[in-house]
C-alpha positions, 0 to 999 in steps of 0.5 A, spaced: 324 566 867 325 565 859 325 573 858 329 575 863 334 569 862 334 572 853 336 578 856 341 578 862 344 571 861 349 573 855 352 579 860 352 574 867 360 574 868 364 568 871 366 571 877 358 571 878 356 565 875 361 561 879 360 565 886 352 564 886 348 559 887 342 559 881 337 559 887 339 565 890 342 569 883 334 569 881 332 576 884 338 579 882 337 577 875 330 580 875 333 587 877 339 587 872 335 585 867 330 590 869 335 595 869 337 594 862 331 593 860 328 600 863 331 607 865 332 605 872 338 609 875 339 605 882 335 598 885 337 595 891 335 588 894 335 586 901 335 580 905 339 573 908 339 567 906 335 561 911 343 558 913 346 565 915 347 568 922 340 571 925 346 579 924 348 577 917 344 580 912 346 582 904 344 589 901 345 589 894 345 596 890 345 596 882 347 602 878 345 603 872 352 605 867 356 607 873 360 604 879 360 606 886 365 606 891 365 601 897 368 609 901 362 611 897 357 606 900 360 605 907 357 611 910 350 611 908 349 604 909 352 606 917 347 612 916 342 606 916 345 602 922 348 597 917 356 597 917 358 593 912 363 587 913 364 585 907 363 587 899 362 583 891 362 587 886 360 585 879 359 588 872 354 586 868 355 587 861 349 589 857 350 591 849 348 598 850 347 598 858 351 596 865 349 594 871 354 595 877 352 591 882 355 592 889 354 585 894 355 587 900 355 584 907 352 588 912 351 586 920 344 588 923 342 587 930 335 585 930 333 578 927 328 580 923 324 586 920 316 588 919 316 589 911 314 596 911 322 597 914 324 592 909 321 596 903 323 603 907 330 602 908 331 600 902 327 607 900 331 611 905 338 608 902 336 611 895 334 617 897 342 618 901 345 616 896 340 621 891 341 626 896 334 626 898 335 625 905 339 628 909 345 624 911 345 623 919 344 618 924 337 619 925 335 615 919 338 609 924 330 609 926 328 606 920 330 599 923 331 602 930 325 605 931 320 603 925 319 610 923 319 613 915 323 618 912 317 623 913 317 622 921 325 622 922 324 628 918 319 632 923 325 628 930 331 632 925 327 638 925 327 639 932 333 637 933 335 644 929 329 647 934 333 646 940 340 648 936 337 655 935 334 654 942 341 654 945 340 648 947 347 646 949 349 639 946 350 638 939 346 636 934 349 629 933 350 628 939 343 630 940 341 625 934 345 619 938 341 620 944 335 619 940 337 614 937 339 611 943 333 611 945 328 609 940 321 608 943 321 615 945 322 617 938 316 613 935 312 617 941 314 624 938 313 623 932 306 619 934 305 625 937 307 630 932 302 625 927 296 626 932 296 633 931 298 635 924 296 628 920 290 629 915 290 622 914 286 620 921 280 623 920 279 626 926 275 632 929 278 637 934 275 634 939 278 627 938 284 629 935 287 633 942 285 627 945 288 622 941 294 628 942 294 627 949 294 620 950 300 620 946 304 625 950 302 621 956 305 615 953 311 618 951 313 622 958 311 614 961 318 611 957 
């Protein structure tokens, strides 16, 4: 605590200071002074605080010596199914670094993520705003669907399929659909891990059964 403090309390501004509880300023000031301590380009936190509504959630992104635009941030995050409602922005000055932090209120309609959603949309959001991920409404199926950015990868590769197949619909209408209807999602690319994943350890035998058994349970849904 000391540490982090000898680093980052010289550059906390007023503004920041006189908004945030101490309590909930702790997390913050560990990724600034990561950030200035490190080389780190951009760092996000996501979470709520005990007293606020069960859909009022705060995603915070910092920036190393660059500021973001709200115009810059709002799509990605809608991209995740996170619109925003709300946005803070603060600058922390550092003597050879600044870090940009965007505190911005979002709405999300789930009261509560397993930790390997928390971790990937956060993951997710990173790789949009790097340009790693494709900017699409299938990453909403990291908190609608539980599934990663390897898995939403193989739904968008065969949403291209269909296209090149003169499937008559759109491809973001055809990503609205999957969206649309989550479970069936997780259940294709259950079926695609089945049959393709090395992770699984399986034979042949049990890998065509365990390939079958999930196409079963996706064409049940």
């Amino acid at each position: 605590g000391h540490r982090v403090w000898s680093v980052v309390g010289p550059s906390v501004p007023a503004d920041y200071e006189a908004r945030v509880r101490p309590s909930a300023a702790v997390g913050d000031l560990i990724h600034v002074e990561a950030m200035l301590s490190g080389h780190d380009e951009v760092s996000t936190s996501f979470g709520r605080s005990i007293d606020a509504a069960d859909d009022s959630w705060r995603f915070r992104v910092f920036l190393r010596d660059r500021a973001a635009t709200i115009a810059e941030l709002v799509p990605i995050l809608e991209h995740l199914g996170l619109p925003p409602v709300d946005e803070r922005p603060y600058v922390f000055a550092g003597e050879h670094t600044t870090v940009h932090l965007d505190d911005i209120g979002v709405v999300m309609d789930r009261p509560t993520i397993s930790d390997d959603q928390h971790s990937e949309v956060q993951r997710a959001f990173v790789g949009l705003m790097q340009g790693d991920v494709e900017a699409d409404a299938l990453n909403r199926l990291v908190l609608a669907g539980g599934l990663d950015r390897r898995q939403i990868s193989v739904l968008r590769t065969y949403n291209r399929y269909l296209r090149q197949a003169t499937f008559p619909f759109s491809a973001v209408y055809a990503a609205a659909a999957i969206v649309r209807h989550p479970e069936i999602a997780r259940g294709l690319a259950d079926v695609f891990d089945a049959k393709f994943d090395p992770r699984l350890g399986l034979d042949p035998a049990a890998r065509r059964a365990r390939v079958e058994e999930q196409r079963a349970r996706v064409l049940e849904q």
